[in-house]
N, C-alpha and C positions, 0 to 999 in steps of 0.2 A: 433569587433567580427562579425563575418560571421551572417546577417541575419538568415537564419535557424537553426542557433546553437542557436542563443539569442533564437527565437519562440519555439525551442528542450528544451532549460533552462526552459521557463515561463513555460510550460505544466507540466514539474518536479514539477517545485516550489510551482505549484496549487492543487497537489496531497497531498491525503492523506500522513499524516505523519505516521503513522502507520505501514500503507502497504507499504511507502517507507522504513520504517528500518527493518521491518522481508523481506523485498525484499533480501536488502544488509545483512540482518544476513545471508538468505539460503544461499546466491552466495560465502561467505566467507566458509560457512561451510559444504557444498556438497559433497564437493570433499575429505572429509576425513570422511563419513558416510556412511554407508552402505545404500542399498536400500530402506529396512525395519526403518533405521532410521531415511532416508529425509522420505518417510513417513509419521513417526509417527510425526517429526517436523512440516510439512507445515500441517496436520490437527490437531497439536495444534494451529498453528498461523492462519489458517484460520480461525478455530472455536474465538480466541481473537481477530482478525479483525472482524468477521461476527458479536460478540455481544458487539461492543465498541461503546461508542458516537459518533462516526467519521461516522461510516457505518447506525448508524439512522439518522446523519442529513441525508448523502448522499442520503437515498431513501427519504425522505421527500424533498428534493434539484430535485429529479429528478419529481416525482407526481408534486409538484409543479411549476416544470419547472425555477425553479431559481439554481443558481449555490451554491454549499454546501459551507459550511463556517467551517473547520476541526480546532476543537483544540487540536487533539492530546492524546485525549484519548478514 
């Protein structure tokens, strides 16, 4: 594997799990929703990203300067 594909991989892999599946839910489902309905979806899933376990460690990961540790909910 192409060095910057594996370092492209790791960075994925280290991500939020969360924000990576409502990533991949928008991208699948965009394209058959109207304006008003991506919308209404990405500030549901913002708002369920913005208050999940995931996104308190993240900010207590970042204040403290150590890297978050996601379990996915």
């Amino acid at each position: 594997m192409d060095q910057s594909t594996k370092a492209w991989a790791e960075t994925l892999a280290e991500g939020a799990p969360l924000a990576q599946k409502f990533g991949k839910q928008i991208m699948r489902q965009v394209h058959t929703f109207s304006y008003e309905e991506t919308l209404a979806l990405e500030a549901k899933i913002q708002t369920t990203c913005s208050t999940s376990q995931d996104s308190q460690a993240a900010v207590a990961a970042f204040f403290e300067k150590k890297k978050p540790v996601f379990i996915g909910k």
